[in-house]
C-alpha positions as CSV (number, residue, x, y, z in Angstrom):
1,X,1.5,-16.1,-24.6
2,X,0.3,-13.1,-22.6
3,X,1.5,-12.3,-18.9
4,X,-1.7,-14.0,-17.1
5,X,-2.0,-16.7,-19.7
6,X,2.7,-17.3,-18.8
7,X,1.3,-16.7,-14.6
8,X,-1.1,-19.7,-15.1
9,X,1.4,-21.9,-16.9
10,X,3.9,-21.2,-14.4
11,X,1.9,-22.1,-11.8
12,X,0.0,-25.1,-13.2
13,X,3.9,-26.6,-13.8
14,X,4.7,-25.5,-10.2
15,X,1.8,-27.7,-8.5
16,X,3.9,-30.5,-8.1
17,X,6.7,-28.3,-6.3
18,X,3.8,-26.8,-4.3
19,X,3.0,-30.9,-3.4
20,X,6.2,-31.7,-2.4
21,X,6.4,-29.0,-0.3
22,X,3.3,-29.4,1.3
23,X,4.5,-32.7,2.0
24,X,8.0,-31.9,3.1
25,X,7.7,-28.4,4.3
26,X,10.6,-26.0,5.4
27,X,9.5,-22.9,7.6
28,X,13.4,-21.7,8.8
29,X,11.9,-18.4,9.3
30,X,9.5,-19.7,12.5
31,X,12.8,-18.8,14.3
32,X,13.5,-15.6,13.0
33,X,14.3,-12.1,14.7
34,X,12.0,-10.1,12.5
35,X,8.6,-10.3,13.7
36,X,7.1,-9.8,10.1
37,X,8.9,-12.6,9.2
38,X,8.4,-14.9,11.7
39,X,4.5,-14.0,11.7
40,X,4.5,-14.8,8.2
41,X,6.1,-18.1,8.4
42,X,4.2,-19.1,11.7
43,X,1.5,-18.2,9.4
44,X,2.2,-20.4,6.1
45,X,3.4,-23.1,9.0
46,X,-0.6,-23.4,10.4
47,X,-2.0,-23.4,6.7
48,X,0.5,-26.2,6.2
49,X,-0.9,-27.8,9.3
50,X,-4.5,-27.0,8.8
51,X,-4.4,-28.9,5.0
52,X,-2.6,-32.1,7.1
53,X,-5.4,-32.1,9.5
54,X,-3.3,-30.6,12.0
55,X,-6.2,-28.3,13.5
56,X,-5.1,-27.4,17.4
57,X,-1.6,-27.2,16.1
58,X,-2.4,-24.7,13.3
59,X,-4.2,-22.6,16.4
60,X,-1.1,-21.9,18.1
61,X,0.9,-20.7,14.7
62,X,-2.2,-18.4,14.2
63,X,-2.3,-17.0,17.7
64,X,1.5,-16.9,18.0
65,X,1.5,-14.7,14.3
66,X,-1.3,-12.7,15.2
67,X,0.6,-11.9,19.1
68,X,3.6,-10.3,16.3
69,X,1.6,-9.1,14.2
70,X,-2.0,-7.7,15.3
71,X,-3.0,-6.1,12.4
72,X,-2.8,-9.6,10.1
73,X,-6.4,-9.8,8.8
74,X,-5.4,-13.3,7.0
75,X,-4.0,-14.9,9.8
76,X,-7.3,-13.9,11.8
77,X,-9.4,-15.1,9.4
78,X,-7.5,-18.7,9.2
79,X,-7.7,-18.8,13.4
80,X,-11.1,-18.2,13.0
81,X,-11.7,-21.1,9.9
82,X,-10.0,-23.8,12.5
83,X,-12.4,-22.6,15.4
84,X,-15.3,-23.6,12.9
85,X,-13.7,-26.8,11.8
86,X,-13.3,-27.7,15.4
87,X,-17.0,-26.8,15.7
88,X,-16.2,-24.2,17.8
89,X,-19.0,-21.5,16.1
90,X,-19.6,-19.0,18.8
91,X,-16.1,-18.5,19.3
92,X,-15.0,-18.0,15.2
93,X,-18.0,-15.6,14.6
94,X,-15.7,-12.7,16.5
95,X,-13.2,-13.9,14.8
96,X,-14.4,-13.9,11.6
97,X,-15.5,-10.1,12.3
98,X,-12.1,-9.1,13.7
99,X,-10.5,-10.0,10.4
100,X,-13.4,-8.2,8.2
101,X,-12.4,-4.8,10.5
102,X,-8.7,-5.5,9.9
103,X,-9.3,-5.8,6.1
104,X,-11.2,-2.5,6.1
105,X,-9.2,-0.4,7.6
106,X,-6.4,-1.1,5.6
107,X,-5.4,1.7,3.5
108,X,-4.7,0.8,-0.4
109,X,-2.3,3.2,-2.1
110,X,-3.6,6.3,-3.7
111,X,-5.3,5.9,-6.6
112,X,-2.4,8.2,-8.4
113,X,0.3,5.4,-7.6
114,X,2.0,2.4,-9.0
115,X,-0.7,0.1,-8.6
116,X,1.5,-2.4,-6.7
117,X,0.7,-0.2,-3.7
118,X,-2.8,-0.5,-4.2
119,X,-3.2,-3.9,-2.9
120,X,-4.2,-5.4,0.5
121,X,-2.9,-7.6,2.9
122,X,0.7,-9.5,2.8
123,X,0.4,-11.2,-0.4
124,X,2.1,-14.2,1.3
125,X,0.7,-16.9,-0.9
126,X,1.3,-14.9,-4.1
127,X,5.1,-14.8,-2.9
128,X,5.4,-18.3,-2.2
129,X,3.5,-19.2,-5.4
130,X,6.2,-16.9,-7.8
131,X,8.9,-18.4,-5.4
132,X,7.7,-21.8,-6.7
133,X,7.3,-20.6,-10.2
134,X,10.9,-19.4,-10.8
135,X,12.2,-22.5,-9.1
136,X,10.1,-24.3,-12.7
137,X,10.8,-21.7,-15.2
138,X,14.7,-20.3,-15.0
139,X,14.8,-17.9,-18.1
140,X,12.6,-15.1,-18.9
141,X,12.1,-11.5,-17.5
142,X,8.6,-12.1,-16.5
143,X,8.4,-14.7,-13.9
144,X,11.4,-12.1,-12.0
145,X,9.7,-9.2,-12.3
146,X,6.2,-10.8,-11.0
147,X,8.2,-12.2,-8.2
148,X,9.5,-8.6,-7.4
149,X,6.1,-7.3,-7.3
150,X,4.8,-9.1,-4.9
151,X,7.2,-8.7,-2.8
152,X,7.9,-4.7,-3.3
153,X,3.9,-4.6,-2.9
154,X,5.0,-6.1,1.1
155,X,7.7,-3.6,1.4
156,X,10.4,-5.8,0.8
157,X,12.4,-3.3,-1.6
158,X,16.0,-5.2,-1.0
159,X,14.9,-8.1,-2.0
160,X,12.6,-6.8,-4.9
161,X,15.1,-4.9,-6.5
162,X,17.3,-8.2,-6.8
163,X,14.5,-9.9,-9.1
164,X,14.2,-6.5,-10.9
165,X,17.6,-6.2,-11.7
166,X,17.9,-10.3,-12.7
167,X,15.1,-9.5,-15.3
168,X,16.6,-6.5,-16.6
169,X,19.3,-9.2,-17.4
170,X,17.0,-10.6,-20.1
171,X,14.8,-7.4,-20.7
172,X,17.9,-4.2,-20.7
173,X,15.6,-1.2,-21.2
174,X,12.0,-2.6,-20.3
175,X,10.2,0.5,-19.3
176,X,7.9,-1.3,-16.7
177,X,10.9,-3.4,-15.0
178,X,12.8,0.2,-15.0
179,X,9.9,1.7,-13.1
180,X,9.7,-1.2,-10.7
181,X,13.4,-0.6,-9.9
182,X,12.7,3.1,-9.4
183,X,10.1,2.3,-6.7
184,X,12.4,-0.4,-5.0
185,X,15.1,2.1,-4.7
186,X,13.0,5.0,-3.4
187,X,11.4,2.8,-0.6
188,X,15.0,2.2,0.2
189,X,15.9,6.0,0.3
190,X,18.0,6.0,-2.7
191,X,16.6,8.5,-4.4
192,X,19.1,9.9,-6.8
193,X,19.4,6.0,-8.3
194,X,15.4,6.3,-8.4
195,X,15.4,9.2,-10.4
196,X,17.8,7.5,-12.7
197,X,15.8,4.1,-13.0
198,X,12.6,6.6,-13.5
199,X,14.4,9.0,-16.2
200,X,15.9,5.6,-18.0
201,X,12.2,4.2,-18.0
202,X,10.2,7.1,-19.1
203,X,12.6,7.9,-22.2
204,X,10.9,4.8,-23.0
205,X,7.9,5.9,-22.2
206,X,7.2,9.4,-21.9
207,X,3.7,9.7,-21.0
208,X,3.5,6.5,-17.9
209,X,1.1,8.5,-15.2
210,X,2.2,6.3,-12.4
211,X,6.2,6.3,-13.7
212,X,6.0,10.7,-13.4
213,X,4.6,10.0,-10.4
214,X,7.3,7.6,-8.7
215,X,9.6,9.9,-10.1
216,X,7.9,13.2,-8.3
217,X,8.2,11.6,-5.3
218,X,11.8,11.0,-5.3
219,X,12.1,14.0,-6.5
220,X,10.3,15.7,-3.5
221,X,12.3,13.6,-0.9
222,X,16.0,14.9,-2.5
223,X,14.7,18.4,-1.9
224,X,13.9,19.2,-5.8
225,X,10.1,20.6,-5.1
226,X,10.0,22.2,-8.1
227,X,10.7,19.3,-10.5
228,X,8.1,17.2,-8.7
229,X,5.7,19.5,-9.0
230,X,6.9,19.5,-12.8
231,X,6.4,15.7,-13.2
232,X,2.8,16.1,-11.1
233,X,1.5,19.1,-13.2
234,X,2.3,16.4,-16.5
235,X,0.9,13.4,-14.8
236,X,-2.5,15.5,-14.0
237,X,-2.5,16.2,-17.8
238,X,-2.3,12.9,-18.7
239,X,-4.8,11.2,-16.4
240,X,-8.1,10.8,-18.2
241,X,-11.7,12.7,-16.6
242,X,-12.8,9.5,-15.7
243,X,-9.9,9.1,-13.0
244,X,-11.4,11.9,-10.9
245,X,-10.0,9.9,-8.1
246,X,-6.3,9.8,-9.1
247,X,-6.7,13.5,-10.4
248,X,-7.8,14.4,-7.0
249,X,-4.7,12.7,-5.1
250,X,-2.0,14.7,-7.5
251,X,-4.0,17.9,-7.3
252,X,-3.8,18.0,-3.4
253,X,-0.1,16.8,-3.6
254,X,0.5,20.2,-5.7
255,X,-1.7,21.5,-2.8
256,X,-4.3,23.0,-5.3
257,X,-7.2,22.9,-3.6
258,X,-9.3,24.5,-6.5
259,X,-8.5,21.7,-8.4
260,X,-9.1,19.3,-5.9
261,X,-12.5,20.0,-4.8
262,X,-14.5,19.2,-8.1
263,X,-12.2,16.0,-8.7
264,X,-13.0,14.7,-4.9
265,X,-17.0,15.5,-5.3
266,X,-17.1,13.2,-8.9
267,X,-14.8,10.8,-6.6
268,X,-17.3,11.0,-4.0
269,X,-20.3,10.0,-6.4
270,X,-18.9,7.0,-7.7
271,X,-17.1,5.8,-4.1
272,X,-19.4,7.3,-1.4
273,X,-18.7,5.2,1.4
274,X,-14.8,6.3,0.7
275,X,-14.5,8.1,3.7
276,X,-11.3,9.5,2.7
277,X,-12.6,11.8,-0.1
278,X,-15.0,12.8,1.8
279,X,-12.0,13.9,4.3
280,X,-10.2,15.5,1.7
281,X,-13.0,17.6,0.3
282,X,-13.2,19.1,3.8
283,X,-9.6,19.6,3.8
284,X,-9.7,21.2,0.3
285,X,-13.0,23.8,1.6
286,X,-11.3,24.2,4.7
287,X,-7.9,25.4,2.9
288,X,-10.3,27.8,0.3
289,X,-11.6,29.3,3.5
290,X,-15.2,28.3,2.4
291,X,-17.5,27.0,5.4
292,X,-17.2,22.9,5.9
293,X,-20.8,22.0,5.3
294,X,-22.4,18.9,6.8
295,X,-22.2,17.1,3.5
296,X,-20.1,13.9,4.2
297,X,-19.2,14.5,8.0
298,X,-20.8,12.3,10.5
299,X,-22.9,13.0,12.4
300,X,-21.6,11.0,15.7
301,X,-17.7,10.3,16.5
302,X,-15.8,7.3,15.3
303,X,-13.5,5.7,16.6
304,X,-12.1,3.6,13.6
305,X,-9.6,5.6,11.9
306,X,-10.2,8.2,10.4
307,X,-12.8,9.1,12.4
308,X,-11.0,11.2,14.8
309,X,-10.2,13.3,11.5
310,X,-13.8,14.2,10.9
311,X,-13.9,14.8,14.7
312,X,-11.0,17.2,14.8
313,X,-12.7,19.2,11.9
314,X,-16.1,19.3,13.7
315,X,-15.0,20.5,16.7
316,X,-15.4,17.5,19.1
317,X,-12.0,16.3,19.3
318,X,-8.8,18.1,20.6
319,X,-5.6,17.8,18.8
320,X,-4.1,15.7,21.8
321,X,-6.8,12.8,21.4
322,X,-6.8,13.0,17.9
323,X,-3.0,12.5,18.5
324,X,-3.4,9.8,20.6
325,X,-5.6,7.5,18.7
326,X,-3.1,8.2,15.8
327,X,-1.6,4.1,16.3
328,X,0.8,4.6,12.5
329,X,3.5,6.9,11.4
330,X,1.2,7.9,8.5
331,X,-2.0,8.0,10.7
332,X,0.4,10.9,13.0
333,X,1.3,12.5,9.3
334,X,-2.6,13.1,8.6
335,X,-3.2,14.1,12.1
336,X,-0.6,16.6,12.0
337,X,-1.9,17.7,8.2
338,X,-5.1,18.3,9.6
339,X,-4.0,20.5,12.4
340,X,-1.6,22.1,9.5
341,X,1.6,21.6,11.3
342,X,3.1,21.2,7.9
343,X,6.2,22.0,9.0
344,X,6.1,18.7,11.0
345,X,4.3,16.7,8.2
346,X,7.6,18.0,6.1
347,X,10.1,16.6,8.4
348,X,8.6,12.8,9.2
349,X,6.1,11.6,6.8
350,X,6.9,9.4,4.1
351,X,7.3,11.2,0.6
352,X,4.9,8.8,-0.8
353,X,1.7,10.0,1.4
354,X,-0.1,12.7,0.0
355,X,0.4,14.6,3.2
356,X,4.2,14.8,2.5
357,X,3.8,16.8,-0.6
358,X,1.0,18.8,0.1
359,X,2.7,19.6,3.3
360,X,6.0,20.5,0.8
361,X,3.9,23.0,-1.3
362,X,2.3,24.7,1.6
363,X,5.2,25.7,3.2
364,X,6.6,26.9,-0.3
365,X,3.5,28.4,-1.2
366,X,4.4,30.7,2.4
367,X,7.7,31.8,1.4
């Protein structure tokens, strides 16, 4: 049986688990200190509630996750679906807006990564349906691995790297599960054990893209710049034309600007309201010292992120309110790109942003 046809099995055999539950729910983490946590389980608390009927009840586990957590688009969206069944239409319509703005700005992965990180949103109901899965099906290296996924794609790495290693239990030298485990342990800072899980995997499979790049990255963070850039230059071989925009996102890690540009422009054509190509093939003329034409920078400021980017690069912003309106760790680590404090970029941003690495090769490039 293939992987989605075993997924809808599981889950078909796990709707009467799913029942009982809805029936006789358990939400322990409501309580907890961790304010993703408790967000999230104030959150599957008011769906519960809003399937029972429970409508002004489900409101305040909405408004209570979305006081933790601002940013959760899904739990906006729900607040704004019990408004409407309330008949409460004026005040959902804001709502309903609010979450669309959350859900767009939202950055996926690059396009050059493990495509776990290329999702959106918390995935909450796809870990609660594998949750409910494993509890039907107990053998098999599948049902593990999709469990670890989901919850590696939330950052979760601890507790992902527990299902990986449970299904390399039933599947030793799976190259996919092996690359999994690599990711887990380089969100968690082991990096030499990520390297390992990576080597292990791509002896496997020698020519995995997105495996070279997980192990580039771990690479870069222990210090070894020269065999990421190795495990880049392979990956950029490897990717086919037609992924001009995960060619771009490893050619501006190797801070090759030359390479870049072309890439970003055919990325450009087929995703023009992408505003971050269109960032990044300003960045790349602006780095070849060529003039930064009007082609793909507004007109007017922004100030949804990354506007402030474009505005810095025009002219109209200074580096302090460019700063200021920087609200992430990774949004800073652009900022701080763009005003090429790469030096800075070097010593805070995560080695997974592109930043990180271009920042890396700059400063080598200088020695």
């Amino acid at each position: 049986m293939s992987k989605p046809g075993f997924l809808k099995s599981a889950l078909a055999g796990a709707s009467g688990l799913w029942q009982k539950r809805a029936r006789h729910p358990g939400f322990p983490d409501v309580d907890a200190a961790d304010p993703e946590r408790r967000g999230q389980a104030l959150f599957r608390r008011g769906r519960h509630r809003m399937r029972s009927g429970e409508i002004e009840s489900a409101l305040e586990d909405f408004e209570h996750a979305i006081e933790l957590l601002p940013d959760f688009a899904e739990a906006v969206a729900s607040h704004a679906e019990c408004l409407d069944m309330l008949g409460r239409v004026a005040p959902a319509r804001p709502e309903y807006e609010k979450a669309r703005q959350l859900w767009a700005e939202q950055r996926v992965g690059a396009p050059d990564r493990c495509y776990l990180f290329r999702q959106q949103g918390r995935l909450t109901f796809e870990v609660e349906s594998y949750e409910l899965a494993l509890q039907r099906i107990k053998t098999g290296s599948f049902p593990l691995s999709a469990s670890g996924n989901a919850l590696l794609a939330r950052g979760r790495a601890e507790e992902a790297l527990r299902f990986y290693d449970q299904g390399l239990k039933f599947k030793e030298k799976d190259s996919a599960i092996l690359a999994l485990k690599g990711e887990a342990l380089s969100m968690l800072g082991r990096y030499r054990q990520a390297v390992d899980a990576f080597n292990s995997s791509l002896h496997a499979n020698p020519r995995a893209p997105e495996t070279l790049s997980g192990r580039a990255i771990a690479f870069a963070a222990m210090g070894r710049l020269d065999k990421a850039n190795d495990d880049w230059r392979q990956q950029l071989s490897l990717l086919p034309e037609m992924q001009s925009a995960a060619r771009a996102c490893v050619a501006l890690r190797l801070a090759d600007y030359e390479a870049a540009l072309p890439e970003l422009e055919r990325a450009i054509a087929k995703a023009p309201d992408d505003p971050y190509w269109r960032l990044y093939r300003l960045t790349a003329l602006k780095r070849l010292g060529r003039p930064l034409d009007a082609v793909g920078m507004p007109r007017e400021s922004a100030a949804a992120w990354p506007g402030p980017l474009f505005d810095l690069l025009a002219g109209r912003a200074t580096a302090d309110a460019v700063l200021a309106a920087a609200t992430t760790d990774g949004r800073r680590a652009e900022a701080l790109f763009q005003m090429e404090r790469f030096k800075e970029v070097a010593e805070r941003a995560p080695p997974a942003m592109i930043e990180y690495a271009a920042a890396r090769n700059e400063l080598s490039q200088r020695r």
